[in-house]
C-alpha positions in Angstrom: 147.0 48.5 -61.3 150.2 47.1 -59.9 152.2 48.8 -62.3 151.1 51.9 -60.7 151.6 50.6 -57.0 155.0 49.4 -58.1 155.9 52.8 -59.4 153.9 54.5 -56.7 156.5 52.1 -54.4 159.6 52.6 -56.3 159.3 56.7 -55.9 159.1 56.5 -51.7 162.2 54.1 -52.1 164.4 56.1 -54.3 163.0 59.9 -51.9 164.0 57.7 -48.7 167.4 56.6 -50.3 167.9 60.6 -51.7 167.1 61.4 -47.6 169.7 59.1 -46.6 172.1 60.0 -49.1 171.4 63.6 -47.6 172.6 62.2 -43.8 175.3 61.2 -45.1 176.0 64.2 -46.8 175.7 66.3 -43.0 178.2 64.4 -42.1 181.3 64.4 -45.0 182.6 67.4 -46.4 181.2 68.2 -49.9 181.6 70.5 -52.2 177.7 72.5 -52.5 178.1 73.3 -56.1 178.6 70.1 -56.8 175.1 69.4 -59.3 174.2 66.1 -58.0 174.7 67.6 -54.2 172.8 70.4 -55.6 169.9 68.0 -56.8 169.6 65.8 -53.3 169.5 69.1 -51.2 167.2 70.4 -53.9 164.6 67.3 -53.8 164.8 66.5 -50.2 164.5 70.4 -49.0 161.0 71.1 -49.2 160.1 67.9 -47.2 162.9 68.1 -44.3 161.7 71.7 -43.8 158.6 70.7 -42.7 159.8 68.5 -40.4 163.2 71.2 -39.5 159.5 73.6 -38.1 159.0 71.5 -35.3 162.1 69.8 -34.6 164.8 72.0 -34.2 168.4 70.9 -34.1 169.9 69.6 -30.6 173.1 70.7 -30.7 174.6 70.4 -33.8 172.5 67.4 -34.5 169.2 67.9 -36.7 166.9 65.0 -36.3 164.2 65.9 -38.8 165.7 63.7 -41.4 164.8 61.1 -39.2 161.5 62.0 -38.3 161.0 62.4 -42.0 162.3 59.2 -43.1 160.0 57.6 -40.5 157.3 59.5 -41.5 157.8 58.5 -45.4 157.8 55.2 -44.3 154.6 55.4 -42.4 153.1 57.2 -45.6 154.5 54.5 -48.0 153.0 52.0 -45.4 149.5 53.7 -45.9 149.4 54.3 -49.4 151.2 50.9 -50.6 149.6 48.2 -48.6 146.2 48.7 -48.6 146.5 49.0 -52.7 148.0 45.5 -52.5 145.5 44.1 -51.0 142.7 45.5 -53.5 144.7 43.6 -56.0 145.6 40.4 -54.3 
C-alpha cells in the first residue's frame, strides 16, 4: 500500500514541478516548437484551463497557475495524508 501512496505522491510532485516549470516558461522567451515546451504546455493545459474559466488574467498577469498549484497541493494534502495514516 505505500508503494502506491508513494507513487500516488510522486505524480502531484512531478505535475506541480511541470506547473512551475510552465511559470517560468510565461516569463522567458521560448521557442513553442520546441517538444519538451510542447509536452509541459501539453500536460499542464487541460488543468490551468480550468482554473484560466474563473480567473481571468489581470493585466498581463494570469494567476491561475497559482490557484492551480495551490489547489494541487490542497488535493495532494487530501488524498496523501489520510492514506498515511491507514498505514501508520
Amino acid at each position: 500500500m505505500t508503494i502506491i501512496v508513494d507513487a500516488v505522491n510522486i505524480a502531484f510532485e512531478v505535475y506541480k514541478f511541470l506547473i512551475i516549470a510552465r511559470i517560468i516558461l510565461s516569463f522567458i522567451g521560448h521557442n513553442p516548437n520546441n517538444p519538451v515546451i510542447k509536452f509541459i504546455y501539453e500536460l499542464t493545459e487541460p488543468f490551468l484551463g480550468i482554473f484560466r474559466r474563473f480567473i481571468p488574467p489581470m493585466g498581463n498577469i494570469d494567476f491561475s497557475p497559482i490557484a492551480a498549484f495551490l489547489a494541487l497541493s490542497v488535493i495532494q494534502y487530501w488524498l496523501v495524508i489520510p492514506a498515511l495514516g491507514l498505514i501508520f
